[in-house]
N, CA, C and O atoms as CSV, one atom per row, in Angstrom:
chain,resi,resn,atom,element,x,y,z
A,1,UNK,N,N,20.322,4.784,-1.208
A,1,UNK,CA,C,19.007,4.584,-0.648
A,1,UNK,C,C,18.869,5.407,0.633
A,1,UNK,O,O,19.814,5.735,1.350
A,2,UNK,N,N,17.242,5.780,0.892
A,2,UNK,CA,C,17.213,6.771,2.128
A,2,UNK,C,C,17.563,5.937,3.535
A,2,UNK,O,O,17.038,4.831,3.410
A,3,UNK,N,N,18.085,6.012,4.525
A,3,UNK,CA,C,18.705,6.001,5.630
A,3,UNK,C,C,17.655,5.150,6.351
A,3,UNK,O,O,17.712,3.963,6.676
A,4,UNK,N,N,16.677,6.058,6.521
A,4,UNK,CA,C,14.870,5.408,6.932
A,4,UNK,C,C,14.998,3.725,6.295
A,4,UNK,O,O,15.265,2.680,6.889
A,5,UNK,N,N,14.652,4.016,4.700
A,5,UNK,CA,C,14.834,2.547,3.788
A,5,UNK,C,C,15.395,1.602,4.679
A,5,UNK,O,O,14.788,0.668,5.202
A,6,UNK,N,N,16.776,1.941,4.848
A,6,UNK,CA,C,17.694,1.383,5.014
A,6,UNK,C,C,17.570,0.019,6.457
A,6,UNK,O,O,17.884,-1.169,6.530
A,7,UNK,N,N,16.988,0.950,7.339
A,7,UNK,CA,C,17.328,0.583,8.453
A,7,UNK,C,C,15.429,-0.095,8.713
A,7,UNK,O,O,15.216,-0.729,9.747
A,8,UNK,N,N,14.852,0.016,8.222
A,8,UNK,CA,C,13.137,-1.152,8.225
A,8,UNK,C,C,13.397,-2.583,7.208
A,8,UNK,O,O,14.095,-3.222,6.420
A,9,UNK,N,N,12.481,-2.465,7.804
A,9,UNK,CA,C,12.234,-4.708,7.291
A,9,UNK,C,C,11.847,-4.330,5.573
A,9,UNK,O,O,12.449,-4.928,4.681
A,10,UNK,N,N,10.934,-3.429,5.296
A,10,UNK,CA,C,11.035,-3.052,3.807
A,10,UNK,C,C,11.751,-2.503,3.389
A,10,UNK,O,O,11.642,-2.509,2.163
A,11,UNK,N,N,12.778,-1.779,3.843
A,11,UNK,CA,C,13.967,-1.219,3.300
A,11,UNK,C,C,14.950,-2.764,2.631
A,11,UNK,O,O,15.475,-2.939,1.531
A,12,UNK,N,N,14.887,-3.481,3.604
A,12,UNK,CA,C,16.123,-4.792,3.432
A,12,UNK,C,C,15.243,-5.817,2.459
A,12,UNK,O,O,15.836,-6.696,1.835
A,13,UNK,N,N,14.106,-5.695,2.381
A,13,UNK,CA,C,13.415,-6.666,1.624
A,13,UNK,C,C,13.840,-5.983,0.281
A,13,UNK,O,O,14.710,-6.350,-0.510
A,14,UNK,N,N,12.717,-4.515,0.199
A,14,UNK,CA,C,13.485,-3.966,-1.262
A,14,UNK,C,C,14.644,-4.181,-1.926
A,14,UNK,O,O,14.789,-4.598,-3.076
A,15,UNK,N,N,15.524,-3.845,-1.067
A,15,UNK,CA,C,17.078,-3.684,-1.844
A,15,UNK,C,C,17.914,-4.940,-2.029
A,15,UNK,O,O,19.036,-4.970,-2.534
A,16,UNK,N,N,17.041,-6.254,-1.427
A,16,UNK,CA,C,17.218,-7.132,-1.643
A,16,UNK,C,C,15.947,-8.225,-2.875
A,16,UNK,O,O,16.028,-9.297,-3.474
A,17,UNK,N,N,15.138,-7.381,-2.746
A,17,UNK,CA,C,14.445,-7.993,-4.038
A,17,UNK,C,C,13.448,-9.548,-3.708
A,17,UNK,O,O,13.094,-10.310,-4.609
A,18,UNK,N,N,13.057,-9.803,-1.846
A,18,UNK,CA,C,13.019,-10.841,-1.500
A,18,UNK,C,C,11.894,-10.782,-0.382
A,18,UNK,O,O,12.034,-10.449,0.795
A,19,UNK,N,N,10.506,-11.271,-1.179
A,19,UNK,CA,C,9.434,-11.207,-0.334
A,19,UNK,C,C,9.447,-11.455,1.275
A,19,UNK,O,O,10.292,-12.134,1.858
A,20,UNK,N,N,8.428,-10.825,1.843
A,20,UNK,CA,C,8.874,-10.619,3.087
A,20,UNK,C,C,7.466,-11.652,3.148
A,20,UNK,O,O,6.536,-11.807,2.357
A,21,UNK,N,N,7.949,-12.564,5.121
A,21,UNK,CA,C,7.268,-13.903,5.435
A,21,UNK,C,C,6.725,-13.639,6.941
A,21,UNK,O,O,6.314,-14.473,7.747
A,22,UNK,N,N,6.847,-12.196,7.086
A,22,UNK,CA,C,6.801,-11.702,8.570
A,22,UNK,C,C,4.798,-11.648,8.562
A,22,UNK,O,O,4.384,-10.500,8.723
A,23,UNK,N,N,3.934,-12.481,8.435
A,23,UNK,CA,C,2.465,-12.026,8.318
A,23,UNK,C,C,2.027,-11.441,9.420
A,23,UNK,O,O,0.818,-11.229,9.322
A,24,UNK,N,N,2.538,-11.033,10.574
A,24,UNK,CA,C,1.614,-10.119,11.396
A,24,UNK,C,C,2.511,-9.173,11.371
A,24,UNK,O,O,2.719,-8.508,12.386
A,25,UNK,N,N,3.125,-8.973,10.327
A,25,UNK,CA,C,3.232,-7.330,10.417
A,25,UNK,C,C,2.236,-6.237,10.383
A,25,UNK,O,O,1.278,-6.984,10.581
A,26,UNK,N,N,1.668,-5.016,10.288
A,26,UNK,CA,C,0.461,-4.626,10.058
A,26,UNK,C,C,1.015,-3.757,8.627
A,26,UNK,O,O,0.302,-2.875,8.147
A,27,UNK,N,N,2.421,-4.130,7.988
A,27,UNK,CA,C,2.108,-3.718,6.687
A,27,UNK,C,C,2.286,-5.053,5.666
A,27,UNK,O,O,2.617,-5.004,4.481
A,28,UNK,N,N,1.991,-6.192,6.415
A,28,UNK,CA,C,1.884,-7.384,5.125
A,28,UNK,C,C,0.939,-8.024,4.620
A,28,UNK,O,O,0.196,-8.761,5.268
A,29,UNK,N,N,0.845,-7.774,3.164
A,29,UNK,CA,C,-0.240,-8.366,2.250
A,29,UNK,C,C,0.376,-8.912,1.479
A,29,UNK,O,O,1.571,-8.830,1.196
A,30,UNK,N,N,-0.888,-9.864,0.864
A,30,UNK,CA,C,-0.483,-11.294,0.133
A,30,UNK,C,C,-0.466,-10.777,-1.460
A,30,UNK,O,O,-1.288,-10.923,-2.365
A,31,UNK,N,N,0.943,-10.050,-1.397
A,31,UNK,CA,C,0.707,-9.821,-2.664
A,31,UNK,C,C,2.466,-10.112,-3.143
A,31,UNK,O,O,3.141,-9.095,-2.986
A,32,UNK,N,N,3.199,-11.242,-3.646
A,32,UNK,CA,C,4.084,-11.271,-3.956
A,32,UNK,C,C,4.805,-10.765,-5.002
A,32,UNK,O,O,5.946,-10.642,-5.447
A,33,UNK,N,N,3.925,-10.582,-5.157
A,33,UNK,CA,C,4.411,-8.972,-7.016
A,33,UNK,C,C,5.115,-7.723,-6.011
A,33,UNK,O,O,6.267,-7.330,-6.197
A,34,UNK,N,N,4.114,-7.119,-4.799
A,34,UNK,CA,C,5.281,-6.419,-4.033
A,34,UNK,C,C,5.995,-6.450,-2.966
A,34,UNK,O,O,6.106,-5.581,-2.101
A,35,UNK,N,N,6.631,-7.789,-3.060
A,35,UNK,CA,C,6.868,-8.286,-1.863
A,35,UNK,C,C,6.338,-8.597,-0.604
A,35,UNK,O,O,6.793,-8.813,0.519
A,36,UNK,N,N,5.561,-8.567,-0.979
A,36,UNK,CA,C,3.994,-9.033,0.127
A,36,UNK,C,C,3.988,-7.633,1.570
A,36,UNK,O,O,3.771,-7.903,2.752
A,37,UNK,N,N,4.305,-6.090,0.987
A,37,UNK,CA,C,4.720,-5.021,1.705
A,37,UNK,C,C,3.890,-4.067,1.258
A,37,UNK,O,O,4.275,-3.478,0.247
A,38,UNK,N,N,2.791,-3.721,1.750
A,38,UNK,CA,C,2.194,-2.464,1.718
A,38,UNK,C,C,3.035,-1.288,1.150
A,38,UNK,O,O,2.798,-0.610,0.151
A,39,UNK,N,N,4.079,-1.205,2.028
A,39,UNK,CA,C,4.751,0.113,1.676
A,39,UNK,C,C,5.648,-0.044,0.130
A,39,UNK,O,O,5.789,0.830,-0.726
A,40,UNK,N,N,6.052,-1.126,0.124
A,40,UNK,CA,C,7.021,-1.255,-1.400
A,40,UNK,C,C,5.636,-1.189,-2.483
A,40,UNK,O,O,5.673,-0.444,-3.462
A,41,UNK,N,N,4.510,-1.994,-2.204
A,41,UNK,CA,C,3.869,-1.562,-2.986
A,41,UNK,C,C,3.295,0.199,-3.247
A,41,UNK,O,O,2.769,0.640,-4.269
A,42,UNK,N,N,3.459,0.597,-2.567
A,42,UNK,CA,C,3.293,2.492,-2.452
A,42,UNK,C,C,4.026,2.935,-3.007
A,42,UNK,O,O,3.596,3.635,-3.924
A,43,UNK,N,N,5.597,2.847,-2.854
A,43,UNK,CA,C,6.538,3.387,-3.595
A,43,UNK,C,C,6.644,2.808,-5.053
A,43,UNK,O,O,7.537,3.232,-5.786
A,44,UNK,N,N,5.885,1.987,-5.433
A,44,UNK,CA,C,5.773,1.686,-7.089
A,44,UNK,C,C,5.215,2.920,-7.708
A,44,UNK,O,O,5.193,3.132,-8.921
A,45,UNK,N,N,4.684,3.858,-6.619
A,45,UNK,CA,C,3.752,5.505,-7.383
A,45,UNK,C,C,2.574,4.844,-8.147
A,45,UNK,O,O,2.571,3.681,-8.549
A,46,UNK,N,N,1.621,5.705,-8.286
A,46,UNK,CA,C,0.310,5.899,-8.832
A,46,UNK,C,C,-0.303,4.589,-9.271
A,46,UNK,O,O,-0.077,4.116,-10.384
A,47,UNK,N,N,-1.327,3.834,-8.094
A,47,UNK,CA,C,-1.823,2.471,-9.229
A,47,UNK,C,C,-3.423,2.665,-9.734
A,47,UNK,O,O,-3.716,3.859,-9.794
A,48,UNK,N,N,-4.101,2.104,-9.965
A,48,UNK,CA,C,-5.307,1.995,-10.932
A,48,UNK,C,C,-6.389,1.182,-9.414
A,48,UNK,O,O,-5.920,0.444,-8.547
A,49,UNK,N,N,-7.423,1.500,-9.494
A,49,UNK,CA,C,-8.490,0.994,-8.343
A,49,UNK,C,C,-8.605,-0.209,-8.732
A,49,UNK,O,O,-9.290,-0.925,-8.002
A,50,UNK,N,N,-8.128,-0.704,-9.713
A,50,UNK,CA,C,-8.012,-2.345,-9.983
A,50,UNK,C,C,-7.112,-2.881,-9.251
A,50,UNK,O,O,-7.246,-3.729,-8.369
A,51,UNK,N,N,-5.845,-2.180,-9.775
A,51,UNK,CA,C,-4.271,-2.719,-9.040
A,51,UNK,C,C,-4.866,-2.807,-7.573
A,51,UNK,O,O,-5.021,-3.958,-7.163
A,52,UNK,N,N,-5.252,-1.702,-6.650
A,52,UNK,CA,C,-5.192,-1.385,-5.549
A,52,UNK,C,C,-5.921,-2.521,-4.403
A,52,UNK,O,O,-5.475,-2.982,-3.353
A,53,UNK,N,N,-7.739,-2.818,-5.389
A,53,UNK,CA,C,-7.990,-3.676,-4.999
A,53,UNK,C,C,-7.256,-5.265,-5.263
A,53,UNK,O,O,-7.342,-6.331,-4.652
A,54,UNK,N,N,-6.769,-4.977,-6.061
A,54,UNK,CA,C,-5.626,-6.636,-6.071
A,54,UNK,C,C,-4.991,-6.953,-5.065
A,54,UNK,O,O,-4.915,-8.041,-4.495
A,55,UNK,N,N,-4.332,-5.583,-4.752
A,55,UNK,CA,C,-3.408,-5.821,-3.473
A,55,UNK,C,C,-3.916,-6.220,-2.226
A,55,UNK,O,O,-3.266,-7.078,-1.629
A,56,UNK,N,N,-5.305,-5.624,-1.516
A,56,UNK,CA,C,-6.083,-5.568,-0.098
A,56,UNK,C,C,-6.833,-6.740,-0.862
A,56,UNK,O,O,-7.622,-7.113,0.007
A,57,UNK,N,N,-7.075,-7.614,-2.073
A,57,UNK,CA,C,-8.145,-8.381,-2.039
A,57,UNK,C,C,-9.847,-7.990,-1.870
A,57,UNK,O,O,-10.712,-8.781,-1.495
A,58,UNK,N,N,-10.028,-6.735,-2.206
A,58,UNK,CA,C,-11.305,-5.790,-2.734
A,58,UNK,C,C,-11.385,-5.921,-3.972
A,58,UNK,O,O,-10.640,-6.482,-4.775
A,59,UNK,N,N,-12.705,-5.155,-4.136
A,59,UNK,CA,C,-12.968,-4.662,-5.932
A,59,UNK,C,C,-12.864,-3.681,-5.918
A,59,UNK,O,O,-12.891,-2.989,-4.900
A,60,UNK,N,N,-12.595,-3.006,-7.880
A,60,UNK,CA,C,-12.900,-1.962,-7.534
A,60,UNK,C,C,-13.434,-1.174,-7.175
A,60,UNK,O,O,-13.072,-0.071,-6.767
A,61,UNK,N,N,-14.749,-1.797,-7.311
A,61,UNK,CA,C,-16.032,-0.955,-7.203
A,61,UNK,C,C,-15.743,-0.587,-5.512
A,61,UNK,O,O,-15.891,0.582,-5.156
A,62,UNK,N,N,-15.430,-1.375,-4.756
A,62,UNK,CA,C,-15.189,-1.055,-3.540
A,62,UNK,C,C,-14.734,-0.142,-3.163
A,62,UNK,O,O,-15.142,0.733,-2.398
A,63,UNK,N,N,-13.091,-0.410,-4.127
A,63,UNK,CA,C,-12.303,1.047,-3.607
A,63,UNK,C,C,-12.717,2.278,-4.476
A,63,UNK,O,O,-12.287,3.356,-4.067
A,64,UNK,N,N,-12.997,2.284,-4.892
A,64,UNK,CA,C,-14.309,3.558,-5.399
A,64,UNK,C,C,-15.219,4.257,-4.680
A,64,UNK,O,O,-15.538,5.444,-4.744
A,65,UNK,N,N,-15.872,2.733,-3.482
A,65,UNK,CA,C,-16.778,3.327,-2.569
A,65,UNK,C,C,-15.832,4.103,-2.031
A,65,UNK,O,O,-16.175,5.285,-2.044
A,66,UNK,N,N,-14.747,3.906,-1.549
A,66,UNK,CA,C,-13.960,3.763,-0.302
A,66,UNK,C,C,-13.301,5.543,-0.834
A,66,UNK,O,O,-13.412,6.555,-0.142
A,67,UNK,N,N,-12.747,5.474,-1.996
A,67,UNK,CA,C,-12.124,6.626,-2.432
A,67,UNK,C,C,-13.616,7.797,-2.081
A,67,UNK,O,O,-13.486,8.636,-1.189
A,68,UNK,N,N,-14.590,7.730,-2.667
A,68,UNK,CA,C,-15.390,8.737,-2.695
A,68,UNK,C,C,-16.069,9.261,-0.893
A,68,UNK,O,O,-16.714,10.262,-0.582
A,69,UNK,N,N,-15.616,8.191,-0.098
A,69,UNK,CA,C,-15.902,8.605,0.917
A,69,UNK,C,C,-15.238,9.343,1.894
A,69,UNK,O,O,-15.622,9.914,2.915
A,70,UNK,N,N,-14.137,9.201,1.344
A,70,UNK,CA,C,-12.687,9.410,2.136
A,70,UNK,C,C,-12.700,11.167,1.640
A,70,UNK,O,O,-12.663,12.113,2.428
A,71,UNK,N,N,-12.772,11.270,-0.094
A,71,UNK,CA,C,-12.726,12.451,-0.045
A,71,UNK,C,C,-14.555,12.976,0.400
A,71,UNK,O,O,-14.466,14.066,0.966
A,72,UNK,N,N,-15.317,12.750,0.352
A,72,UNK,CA,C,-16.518,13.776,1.163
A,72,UNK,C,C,-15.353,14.337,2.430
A,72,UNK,O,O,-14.855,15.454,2.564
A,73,UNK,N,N,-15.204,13.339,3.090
A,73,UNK,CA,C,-14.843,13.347,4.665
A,73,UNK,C,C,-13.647,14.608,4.564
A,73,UNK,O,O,-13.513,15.509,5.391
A,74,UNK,N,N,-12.876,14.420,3.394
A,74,UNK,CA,C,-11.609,15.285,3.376
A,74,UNK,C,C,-12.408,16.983,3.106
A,74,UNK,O,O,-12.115,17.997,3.740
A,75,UNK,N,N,-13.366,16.886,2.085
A,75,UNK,CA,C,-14.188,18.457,2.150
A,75,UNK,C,C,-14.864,18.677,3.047
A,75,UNK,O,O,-15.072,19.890,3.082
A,76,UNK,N,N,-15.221,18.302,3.624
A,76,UNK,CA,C,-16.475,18.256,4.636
A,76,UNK,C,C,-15.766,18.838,6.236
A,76,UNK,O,O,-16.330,19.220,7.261
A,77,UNK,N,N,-14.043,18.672,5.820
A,77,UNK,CA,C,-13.247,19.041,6.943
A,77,UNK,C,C,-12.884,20.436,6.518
A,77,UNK,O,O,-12.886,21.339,7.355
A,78,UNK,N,N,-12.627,20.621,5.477
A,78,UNK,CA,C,-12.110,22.067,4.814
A,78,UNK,C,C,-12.845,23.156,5.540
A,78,UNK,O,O,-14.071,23.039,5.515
A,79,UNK,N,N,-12.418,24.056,6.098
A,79,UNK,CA,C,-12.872,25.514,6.702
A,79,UNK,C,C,-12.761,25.512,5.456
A,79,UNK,O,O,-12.074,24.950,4.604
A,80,UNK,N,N,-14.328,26.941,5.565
A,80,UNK,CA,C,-15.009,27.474,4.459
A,80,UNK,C,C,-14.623,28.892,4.140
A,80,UNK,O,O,-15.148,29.476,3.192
């Protein structure tokens, strides 16, 4: 495992397989499928705007808004 992993509160949760109870972390969500960890849920790779809103407690339709705005903002930065 990477070194980084190793040595964070989601590193030791992961490799131990054992939801994390720390709630003011600013990466914990109530999602015990990934250990209630923002980031372990990230490293699962690629989820669906369903999954995503499952995790933050949105819809999809939300994160849809949310995706399509994010990229305007990302072209809208692009030198032309």
């Amino acid at each position: 495992m990477n070194k980084f992993l190793e040595q964070t509160c989601f590193g030791a949760h992961s490799a131990k397989n054992i939801p994390c109870r720390k709630k003011e972390c600013k990466n914990w969500i109530k999602c015990e499928n990934d250990l209630n960890c923002v980031l372990i849920s990230a490293k699962g790779g690629p989820k669906t705007l369903q999954e995503i809103g499952e995790v933050f407690n949105l819809t999809r339709m939300r994160i849809c808004q949310i995706e399509k705005s994010i990229l305007g903002k990302l072209k809208s930065s692009l030198p032309e």
